[in-house]
N, C-alpha and C positions, 0 to 999 in steps of 0.2 A: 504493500500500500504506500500511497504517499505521503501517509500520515494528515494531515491537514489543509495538504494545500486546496486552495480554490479551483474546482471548476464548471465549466459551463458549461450548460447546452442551448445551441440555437436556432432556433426555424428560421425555414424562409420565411414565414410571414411577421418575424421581428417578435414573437416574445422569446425571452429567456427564459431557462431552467437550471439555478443556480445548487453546486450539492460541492463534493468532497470528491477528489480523484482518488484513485486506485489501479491498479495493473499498469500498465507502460505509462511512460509519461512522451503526450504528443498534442498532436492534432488528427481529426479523422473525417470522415463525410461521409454519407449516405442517406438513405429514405428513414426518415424514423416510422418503425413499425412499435408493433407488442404484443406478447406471447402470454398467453390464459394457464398455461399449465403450470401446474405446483411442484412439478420437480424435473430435472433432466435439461436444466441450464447448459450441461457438457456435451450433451447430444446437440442441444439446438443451435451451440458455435459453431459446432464443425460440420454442421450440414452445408452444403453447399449451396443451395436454395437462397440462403441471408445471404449472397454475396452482396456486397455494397449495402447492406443496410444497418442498422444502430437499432438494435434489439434493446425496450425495455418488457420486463419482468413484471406482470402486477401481482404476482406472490411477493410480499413482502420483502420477507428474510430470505435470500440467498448465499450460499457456499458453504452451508452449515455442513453437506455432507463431504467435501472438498473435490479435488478429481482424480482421477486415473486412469490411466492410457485404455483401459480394458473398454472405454465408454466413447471415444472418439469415434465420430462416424466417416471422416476420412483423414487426411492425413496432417492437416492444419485447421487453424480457425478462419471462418469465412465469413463471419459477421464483422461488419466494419467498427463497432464500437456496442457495449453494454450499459445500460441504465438500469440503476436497481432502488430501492426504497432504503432498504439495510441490508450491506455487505457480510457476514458472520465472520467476527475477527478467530471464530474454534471451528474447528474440523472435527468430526465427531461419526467415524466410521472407518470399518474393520480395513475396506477396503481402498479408502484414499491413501493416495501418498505426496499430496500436494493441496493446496488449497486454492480455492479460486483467481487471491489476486495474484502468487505468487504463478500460476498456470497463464492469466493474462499476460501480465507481467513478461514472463519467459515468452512469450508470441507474439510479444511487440501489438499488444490490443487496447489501447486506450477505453478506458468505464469513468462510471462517474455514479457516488452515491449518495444517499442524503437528500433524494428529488422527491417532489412530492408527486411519484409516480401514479398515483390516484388522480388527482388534477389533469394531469401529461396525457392520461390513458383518456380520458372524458373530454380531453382538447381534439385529440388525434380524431375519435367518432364522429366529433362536431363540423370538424374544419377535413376530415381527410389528411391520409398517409401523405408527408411531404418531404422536400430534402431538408436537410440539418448538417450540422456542423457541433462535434463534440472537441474540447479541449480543457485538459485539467492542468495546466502550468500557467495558471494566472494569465486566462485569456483578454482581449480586448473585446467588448460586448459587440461593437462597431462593426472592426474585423471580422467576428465570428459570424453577422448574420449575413453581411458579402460573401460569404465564402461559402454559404447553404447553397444563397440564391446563385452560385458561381456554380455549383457544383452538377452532375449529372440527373438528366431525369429519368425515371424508370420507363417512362414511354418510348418505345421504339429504340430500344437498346438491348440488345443481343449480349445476352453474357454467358450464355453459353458455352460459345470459345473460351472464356475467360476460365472456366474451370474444368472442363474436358480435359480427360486424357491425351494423351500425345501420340502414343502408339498402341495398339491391340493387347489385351493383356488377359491368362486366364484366373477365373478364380475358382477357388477350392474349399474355403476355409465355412464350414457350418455354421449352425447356434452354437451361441455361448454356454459358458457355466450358468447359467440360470434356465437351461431347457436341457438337461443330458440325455433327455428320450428322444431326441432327433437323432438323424444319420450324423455318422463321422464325418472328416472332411477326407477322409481317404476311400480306395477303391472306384470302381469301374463307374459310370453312369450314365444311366439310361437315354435321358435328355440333354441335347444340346442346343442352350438359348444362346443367343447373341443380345447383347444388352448394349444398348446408346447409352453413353454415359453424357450427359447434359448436366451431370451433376451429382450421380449416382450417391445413394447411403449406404454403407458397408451392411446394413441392416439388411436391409433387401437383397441383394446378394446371399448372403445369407439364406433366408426362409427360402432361396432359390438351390441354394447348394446343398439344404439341409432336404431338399425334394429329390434326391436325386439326378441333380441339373448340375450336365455340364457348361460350364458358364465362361464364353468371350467377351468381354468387358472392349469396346471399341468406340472411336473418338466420338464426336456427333458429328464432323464433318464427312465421316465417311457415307459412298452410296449405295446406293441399291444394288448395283452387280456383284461390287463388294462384300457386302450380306450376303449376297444370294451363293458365291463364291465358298463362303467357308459351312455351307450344307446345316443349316440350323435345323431343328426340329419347329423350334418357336422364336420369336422377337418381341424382347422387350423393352420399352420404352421409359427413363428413367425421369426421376423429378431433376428441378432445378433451377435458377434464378430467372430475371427479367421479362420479358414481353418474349410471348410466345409468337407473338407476329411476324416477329422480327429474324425468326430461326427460319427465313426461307430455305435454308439447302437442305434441312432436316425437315419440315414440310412437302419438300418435293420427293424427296428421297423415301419418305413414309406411303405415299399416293404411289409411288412405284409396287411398295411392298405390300399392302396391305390388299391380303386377299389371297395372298401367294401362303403364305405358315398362318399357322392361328399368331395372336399379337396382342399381347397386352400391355397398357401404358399406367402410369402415375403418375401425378399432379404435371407437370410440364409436358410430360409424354403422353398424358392424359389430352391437354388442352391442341398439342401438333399434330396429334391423332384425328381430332374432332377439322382441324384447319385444312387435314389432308383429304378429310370427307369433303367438305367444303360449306362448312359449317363456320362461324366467324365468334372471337374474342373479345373481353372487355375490358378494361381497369375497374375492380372494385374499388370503393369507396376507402376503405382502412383494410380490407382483407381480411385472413379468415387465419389466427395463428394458435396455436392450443393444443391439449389434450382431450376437451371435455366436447366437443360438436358434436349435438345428437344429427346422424343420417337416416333418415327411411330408404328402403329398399323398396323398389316397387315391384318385385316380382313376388313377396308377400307381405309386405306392407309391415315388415317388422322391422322395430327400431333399436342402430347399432352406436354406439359412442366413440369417436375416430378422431384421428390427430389429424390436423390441418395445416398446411404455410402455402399461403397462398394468392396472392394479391391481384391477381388476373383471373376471368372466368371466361366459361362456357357460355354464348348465349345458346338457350334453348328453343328459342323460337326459329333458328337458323337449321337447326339440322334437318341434312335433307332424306328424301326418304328409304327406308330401310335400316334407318340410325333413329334408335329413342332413348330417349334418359329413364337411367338404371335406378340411380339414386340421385335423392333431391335432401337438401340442405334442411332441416326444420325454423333453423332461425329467418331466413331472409331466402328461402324457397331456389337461392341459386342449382343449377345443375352439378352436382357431386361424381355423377358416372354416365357413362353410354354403353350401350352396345349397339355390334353392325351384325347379327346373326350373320348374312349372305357374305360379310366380309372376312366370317372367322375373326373377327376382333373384338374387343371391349377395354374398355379404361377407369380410373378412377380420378377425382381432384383432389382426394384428400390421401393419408395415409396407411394401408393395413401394416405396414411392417411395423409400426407404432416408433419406439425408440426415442423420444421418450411418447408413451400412451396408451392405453386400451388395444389389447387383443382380439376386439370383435369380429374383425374382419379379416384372421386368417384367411379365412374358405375363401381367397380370390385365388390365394394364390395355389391353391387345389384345385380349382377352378381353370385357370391357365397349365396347370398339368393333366387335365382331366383331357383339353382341349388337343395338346400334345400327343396322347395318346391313343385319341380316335382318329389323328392326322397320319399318325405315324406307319 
């Protein structure tokens, strides 16, 4: 921590949020969002999804339980900066070996605490997700809010290249220690997905590899021949940051594919899937970030509780025919999922792998293997 010193945060629209630094000492930029769930702070850095955005927390106390590598979901932190109410100056678990500010701290991630994130979070609802400017070395208020309204906007910004993989890589590695009745991460298997990494979470991979899948983890710029090149069983579409608009060559490259292997997408992969039907995208208002989202399922109207990060959506009134939404949001009715029966595809906008959140919605990804093996 930095001990004491001042700092700030600042919207483009010119108010401040003045609190106490912690982790790196800097300056940072991005979309201020905020995250509903009560725990899994270390999952939600290193998702890739936050890239360029300043995650605040509205669980109060955070780093009580501190961190440990066993919890990262890829292989840095990818949120641009952290806002919290109160920092936990104790770690208080078997299995940390580090504590939050010193884990920020060490990745070069500027936070800021002491905000009265209650306020912050009823500001954001009102006025909408916007860019911001955090810095905790005794910023200049002035400075700070040129530098919001300076900074990048999430509309029409592709940042997908920005955290994709570079070259094809496979993966192997199961569930964790907290599920030992899954498969190993060794031995023969069955299924061979090709996964677009736009972003991917180690989690998903995962619940993919703990199926029996063997799993190619490849760039998002790669195309359609390419896929089609290394003989998949299935194609998976992964989450991941900014305007799905924007991802034309993984759009076009999807509209080649889809139809050819069964295919299933998540939250970004979800929305490039629906773009490649030719169905069209939106900017929500503040977007959808949590553990606790009640979804209905419409194929029996039974309701699931699912992790979100999400700040662009599906319109549903665009999808064209032979595509209908699977599931629908219960807060604000947005579209949650699709399916294209005739296309052998279907997607989600929100999360089953959870990480941090609610198990309801394994059964996709049984689902996606079920689909696997009446193709096969």
């Amino acid at each position: 921590m930095n001990g004491n010193t001042p700092a700030l945060l600042a919207l483009e629209d010119g108010t401040l949020w003045p609190g106490v630094g912690f982790g790196a000492t800097g300056v940072t930029t991005g979309e201020i969002v905020f995250n509903t769930s009560l725990s899994g702070y270390q999952e939600i850095l290193t998702d890739p999804s936050y890239h360029s955005q300043i995650i605040t927390m509205t669980m109060p106390h955070i780093g009580n339980y501190g961190c440990t590598p066993e919890d990262d979901e890829s292989d840095r932190v990818w949120a641009a900066g952290l806002v919290v109410r109160s920092v936990s100056p104790i770690v208080s678990n078997w299995r940390a070996n580090q504590s939050l500010p010193d884990y920020l701290a060490e990745r070069g991630i500027v936070a800021i605490t002491d905000v009265d994130t209650r306020a912050l979070v009823r500001h954001i609802r009102t006025h909408g997700a916007m860019r911001s400017a955090l810095a905790n070395d005794n910023p200049d208020p002035a400075e700070l809010v040129a530098l919001a309204r300076r900074s990048r906007d999430m509309n029409g910004l592709d940042l997908a290249k920005e955290v994709t993989c570079t070259e094809p890589y496979e993966w192997t590695e199961g569930m964790a220690w907290w599920e030992p009745n899954r498969q190993s991460s060794t031995g023969n298997r069955q299924y061979h997905v090709v996964a677009y990494d736009f972003g991917v979470k180690r989690n998903i991979l995962r619940q993919l590899a703990s199926r029996n899948c063997r799993i190619t983890v490849v760039p998002a710029t790669i195309t359609a021949v390419q896929v089609m090149e290394l003989a998949p069983d299935g194609i998976f579409l992964s989450n991941g940051p900014g305007d799905p608009a924007a991802v034309t060559y993984a759009i076009d490259a999807v509209a080649e594919l889809v139809g050819q292997k069964p295919m299933f997408g998540i939250c970004l992969g979800h929305q490039i899937l629906a773009l490649a039907l030719g169905a069209e995208t939106y900017k929500l208002k503040f977007g959808h970030r949590g553990g606790n989202q009640p979804v209905q399922v419409a194929e029996h109207k039974g309701v699931q509780i699912s992790s979100h990060n999400h700040g662009f959506a599906v319109d549903a009134t665009t999808l064209p025919l032979g595509v209908s939404m699977s599931h629908v949001n219960l807060n604000d009715a947005c579209c949650e999922g699709l399916v294209a029966p005739e296309k052998n595809a279907f997607s989600v906008q929100y999360h089953p792998e959870s990480s941090p959140g609610p198990h309801d919605s394994d059964e996709l990804f049984d689902k996606f293997i079920a689909m696997m093996a009446e193709n096969s």
